[in-house]
C-alpha positions as CSV (number, residue, x, y, z in Angstrom):
1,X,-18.9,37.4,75.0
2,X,-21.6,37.5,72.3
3,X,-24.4,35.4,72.7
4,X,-24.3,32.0,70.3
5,X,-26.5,32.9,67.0
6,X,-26.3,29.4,65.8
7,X,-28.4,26.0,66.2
8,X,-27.2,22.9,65.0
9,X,-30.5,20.9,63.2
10,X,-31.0,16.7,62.8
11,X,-32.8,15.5,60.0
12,X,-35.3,12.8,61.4
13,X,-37.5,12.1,58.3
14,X,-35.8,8.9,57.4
15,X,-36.4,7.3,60.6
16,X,-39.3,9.4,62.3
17,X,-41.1,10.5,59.1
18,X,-41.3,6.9,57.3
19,X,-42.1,4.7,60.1
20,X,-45.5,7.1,60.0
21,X,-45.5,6.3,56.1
22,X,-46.7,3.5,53.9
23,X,-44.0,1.4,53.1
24,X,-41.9,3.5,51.2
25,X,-39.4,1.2,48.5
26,X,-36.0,1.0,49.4
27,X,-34.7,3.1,46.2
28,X,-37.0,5.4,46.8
29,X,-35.7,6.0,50.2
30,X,-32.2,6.1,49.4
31,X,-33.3,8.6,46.8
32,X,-35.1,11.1,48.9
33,X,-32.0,10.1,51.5
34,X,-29.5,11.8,49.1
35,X,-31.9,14.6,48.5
36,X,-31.7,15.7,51.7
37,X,-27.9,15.5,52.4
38,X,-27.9,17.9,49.9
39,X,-29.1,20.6,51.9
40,X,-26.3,20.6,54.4
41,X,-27.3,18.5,57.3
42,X,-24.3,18.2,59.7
43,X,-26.4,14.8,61.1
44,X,-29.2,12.5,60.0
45,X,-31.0,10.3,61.7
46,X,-31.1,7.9,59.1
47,X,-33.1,4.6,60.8
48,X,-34.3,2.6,63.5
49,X,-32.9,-0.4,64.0
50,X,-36.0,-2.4,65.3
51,X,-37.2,-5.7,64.8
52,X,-39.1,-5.4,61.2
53,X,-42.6,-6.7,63.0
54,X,-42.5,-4.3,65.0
55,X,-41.5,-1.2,62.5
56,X,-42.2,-2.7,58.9
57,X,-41.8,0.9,57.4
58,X,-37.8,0.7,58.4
59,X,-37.2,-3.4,58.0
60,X,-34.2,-2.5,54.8
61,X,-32.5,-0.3,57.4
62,X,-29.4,-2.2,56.6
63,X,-29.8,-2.0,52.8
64,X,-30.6,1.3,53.0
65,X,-27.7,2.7,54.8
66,X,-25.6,0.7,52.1
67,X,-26.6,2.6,49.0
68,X,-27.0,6.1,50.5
69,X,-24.5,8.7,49.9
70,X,-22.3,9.5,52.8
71,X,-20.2,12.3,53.1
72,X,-17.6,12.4,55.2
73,X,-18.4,15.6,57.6
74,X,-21.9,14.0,57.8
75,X,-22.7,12.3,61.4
76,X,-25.5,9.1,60.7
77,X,-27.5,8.5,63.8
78,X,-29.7,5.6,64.3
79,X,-32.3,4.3,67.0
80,X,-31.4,1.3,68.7
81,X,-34.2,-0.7,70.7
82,X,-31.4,-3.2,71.9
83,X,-28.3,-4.8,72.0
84,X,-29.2,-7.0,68.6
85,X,-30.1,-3.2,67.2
86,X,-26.7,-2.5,68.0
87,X,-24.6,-5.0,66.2
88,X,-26.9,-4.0,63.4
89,X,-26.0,-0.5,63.8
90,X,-22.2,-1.3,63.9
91,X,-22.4,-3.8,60.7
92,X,-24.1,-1.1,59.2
93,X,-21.1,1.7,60.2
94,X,-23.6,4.4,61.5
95,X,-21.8,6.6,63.7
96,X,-24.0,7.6,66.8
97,X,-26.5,5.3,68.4
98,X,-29.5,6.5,70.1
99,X,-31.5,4.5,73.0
100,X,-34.8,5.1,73.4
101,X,-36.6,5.4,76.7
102,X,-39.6,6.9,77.9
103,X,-40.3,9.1,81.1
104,X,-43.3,7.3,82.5
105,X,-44.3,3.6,83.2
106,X,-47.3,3.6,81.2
107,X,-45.8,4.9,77.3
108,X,-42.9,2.7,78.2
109,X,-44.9,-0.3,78.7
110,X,-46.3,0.4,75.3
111,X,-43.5,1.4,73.3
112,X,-40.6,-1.4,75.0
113,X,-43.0,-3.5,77.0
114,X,-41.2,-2.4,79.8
115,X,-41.3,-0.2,82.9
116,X,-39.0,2.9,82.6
117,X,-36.4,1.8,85.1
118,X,-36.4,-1.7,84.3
119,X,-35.9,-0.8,80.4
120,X,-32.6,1.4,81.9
121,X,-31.2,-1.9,83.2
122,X,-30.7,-3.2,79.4
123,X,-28.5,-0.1,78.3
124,X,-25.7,-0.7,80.4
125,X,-24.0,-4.0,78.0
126,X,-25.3,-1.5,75.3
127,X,-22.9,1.1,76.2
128,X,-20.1,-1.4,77.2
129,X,-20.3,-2.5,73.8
130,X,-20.5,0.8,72.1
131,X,-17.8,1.8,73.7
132,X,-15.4,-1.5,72.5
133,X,-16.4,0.1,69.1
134,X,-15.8,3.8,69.6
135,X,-19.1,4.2,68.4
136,X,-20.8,7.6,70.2
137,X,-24.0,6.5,72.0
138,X,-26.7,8.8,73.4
139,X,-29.8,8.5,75.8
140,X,-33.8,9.9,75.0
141,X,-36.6,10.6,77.3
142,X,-40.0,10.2,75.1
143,X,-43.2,12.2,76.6
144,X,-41.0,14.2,79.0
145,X,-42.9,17.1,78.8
146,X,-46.3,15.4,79.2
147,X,-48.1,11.9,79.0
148,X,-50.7,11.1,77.3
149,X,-51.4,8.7,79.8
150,X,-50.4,10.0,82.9
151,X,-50.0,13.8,82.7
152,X,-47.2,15.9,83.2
153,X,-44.2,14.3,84.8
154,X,-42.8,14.9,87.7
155,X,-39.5,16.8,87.8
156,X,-38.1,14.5,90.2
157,X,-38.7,11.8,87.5
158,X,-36.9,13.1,85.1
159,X,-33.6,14.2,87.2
160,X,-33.6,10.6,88.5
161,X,-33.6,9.7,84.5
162,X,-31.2,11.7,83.9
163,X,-28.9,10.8,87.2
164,X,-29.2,6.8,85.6
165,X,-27.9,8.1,82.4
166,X,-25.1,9.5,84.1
167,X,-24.4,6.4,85.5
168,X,-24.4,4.9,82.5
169,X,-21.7,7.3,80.9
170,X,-24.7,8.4,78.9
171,X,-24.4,12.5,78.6
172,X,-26.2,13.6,75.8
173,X,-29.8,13.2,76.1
174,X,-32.8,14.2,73.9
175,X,-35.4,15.7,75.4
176,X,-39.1,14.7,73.1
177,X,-42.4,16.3,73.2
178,X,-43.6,13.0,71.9
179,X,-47.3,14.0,71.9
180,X,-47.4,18.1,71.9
181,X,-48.2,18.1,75.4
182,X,-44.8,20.9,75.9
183,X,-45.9,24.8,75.8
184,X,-42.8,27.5,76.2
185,X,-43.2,28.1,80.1
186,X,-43.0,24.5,81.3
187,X,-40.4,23.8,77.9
188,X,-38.2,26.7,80.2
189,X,-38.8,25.1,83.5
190,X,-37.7,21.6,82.6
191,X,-34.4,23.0,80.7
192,X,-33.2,25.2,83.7
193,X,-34.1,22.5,86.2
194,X,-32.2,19.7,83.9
195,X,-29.5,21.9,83.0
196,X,-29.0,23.7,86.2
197,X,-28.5,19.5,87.8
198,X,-26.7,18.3,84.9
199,X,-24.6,21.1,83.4
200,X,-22.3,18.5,81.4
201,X,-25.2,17.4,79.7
202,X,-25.6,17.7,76.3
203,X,-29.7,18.4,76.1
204,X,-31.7,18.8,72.8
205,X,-35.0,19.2,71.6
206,X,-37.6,17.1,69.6
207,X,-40.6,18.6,69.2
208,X,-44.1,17.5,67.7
209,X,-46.6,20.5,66.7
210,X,-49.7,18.6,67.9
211,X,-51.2,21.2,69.4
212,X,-49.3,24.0,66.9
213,X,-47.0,25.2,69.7
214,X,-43.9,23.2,68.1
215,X,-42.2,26.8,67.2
216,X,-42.4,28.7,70.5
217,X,-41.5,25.9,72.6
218,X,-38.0,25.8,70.5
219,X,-37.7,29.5,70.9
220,X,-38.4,28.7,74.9
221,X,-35.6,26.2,74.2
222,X,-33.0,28.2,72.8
223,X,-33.9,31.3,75.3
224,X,-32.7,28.5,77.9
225,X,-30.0,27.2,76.3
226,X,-30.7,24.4,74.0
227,X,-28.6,24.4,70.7
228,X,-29.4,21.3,69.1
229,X,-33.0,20.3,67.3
230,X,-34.7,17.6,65.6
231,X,-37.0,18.7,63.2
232,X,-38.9,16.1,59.9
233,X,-38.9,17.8,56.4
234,X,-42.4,18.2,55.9
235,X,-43.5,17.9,59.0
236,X,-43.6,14.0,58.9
237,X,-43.4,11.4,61.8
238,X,-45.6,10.7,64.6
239,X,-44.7,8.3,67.8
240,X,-46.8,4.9,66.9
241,X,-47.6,3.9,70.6
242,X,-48.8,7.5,71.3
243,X,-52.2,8.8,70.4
244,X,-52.7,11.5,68.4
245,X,-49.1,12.0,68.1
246,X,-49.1,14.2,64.8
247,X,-45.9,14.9,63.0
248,X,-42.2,16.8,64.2
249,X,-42.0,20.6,63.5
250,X,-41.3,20.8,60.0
251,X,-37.9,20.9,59.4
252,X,-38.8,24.4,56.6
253,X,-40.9,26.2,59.7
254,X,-37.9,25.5,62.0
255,X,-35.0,26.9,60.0
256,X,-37.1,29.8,58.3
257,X,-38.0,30.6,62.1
258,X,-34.9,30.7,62.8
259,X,-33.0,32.6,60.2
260,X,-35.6,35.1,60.5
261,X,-35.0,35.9,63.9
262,X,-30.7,36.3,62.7
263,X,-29.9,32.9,64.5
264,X,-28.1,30.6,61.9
265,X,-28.6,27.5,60.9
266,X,-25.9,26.5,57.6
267,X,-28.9,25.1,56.0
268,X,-30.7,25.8,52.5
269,X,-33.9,26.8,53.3
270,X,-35.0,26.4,49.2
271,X,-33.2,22.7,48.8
272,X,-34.9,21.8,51.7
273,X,-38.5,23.5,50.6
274,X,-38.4,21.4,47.6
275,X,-37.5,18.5,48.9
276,X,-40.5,18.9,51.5
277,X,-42.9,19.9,48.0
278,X,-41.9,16.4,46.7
279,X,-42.8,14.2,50.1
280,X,-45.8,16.5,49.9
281,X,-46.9,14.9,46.3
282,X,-46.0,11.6,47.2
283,X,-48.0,11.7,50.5
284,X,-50.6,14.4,50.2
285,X,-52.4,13.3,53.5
286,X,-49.8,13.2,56.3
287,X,-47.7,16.7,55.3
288,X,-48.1,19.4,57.6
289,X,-45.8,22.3,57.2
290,X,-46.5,26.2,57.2
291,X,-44.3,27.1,54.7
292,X,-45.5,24.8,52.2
293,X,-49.0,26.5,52.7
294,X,-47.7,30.4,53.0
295,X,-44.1,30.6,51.5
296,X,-41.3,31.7,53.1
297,X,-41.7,35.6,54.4
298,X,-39.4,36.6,51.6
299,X,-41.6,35.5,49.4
300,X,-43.4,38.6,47.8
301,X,-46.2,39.2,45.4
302,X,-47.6,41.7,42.7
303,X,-50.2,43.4,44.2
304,X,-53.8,42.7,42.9
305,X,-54.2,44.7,39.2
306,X,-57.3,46.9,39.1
307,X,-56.5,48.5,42.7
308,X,-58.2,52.1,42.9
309,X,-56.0,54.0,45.6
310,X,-58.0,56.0,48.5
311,X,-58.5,59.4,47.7
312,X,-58.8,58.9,43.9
């Protein structure tokens, strides 16, 4: 059988992107919303659905997911924080939920005020009530390929993670480089141990190019396996209770990577490029994309006039 030349890729500017942002207007939003389910997402991660002190940038989720467009082969995700997130989420007709957790003690103690385990404990009446709605939920594991507070974590960590989420009836699980801390050899030796343990699972990738190794580490990924991505148009988002935690892959890098390398992605690379060169105008500072700086490969140029060829 033929090996699988196709990734499936989740928007997460809406919810990763502008909780890094000023606060962005809710029109506005719902505007650059529709602009990208216009480049053939399958799945958006449209919002968080946190308490507004605690994520101002996102505090109209509700409003926003109201006036949005949404087309029917389009799968909405949203964060949940809790089970008050969740009837949120439900009012609001999303149709996956997403928990949030985070490998170690210490970056859960920031971002839930929580220790991991103890944080694991609130996601089972979470599930039990997802599941009264038919509403799909899945499971995260921030920083699992490195802390910024305690190092690389243990494999044995994040198997037992993964063995509570089973418990749970929690099977699809997204795997974060929250910080950049990932590079392609460890990004391989995670996957085959998680998948190799867990081979129901549902794993996928979110990856932050801190350190510039976003690309490689989600060719690592998909050399073990992984089919699903999150990636931020224009390189946008950034974990707030992380330091230094500079934005996703671009979503542009991502699927040019890709498609260059034959593997598809049913996405339009130019409605997505211009979509990223109009985030880039409205916030200059916090883009970070390569090809808004060098083009896409295809992109070719007259050769400088005046050349005198060797020889002549």
């Amino acid at each position: 059988m033929a090996e699988q030349k196709e990734i499936v890729i989740t928007e997460v500017c809406p919810r990763d992107g502008f909780q890094s942002l000023p606060i962005i207007p809710t029109g506005v939003k719902v505007e650059i919303i529709n602009a990208i389910l216009a480049c053939g997402f399958k799945q958006l991660e449209v919002t968080s659905f946190v308490h507004p002190k605690a994520v101002p940038q996102l505090s109209d989720a509700d409003e926003v997911l109201m006036k949005i467009n949404r087309p029917e082969n389009v799968i909405l995700r949203a964060l949940i924080p809790n089970l008050r997130g969740l009837e949120r989420a439900i009012y609001a007709q999303v149709d996956k939920v997403k928990v949030m957790l985070s490998a170690t003690d210490s970056h859960s103690i920031n971002n839930a005020n929580s220790k991991t385990f103890d944080a694991m404990r609130e996601f089972a009446p979470l599930v039990k009530r997802a599941k009264e709605t038919n509403m799909h939920i899945g499971g995260s594991i921030s920083v699992a390929f490195g802390c910024p507070y305690e190092g690389i974590v243990p494999m044995e960590r994040l198997i037992e993670i993964c063995k509570r989420y089973e418990q749970l009836g929690i099977t699809e699980i997204s795997l974060a480089d929250t910080t950049g801390m990932a590079n392609p050899v460890s990004v391989k030796r995670v996957i085959s141990n998680v998948r190799d343990k867990f081979p129901d699972f549902r794993f996928s990738l979110h990856l932050h190019n801190t350190r510039g190794m976003a690309f490689a580490n989600a060719v690592a990924g998909f050399d073990e396996g992984i089919r699903d991505f999150d990636s931020s148009i224009g390189g946008f988002g950034g974990c707030p209770y992380a330091p230094n935690a500079s934005g996703n892959i671009s979503t542009e890098d991502l699927v040019h990577g890709f498609e260059e390398m034959g593997i598809n992605t049913n996405l339009n690379i130019d409605k997505i490029i211009e979509v990223a060169k109009d985030l880039q105008k409205r916030f200059p500072e916090y883009s970070d994309s390569f090809i808004l700086k060098a083009g896409k490969i295809s992109d070719l140029h007259l050769a400088p006039p005046g050349q005198v060829k060797l020889g002549e």
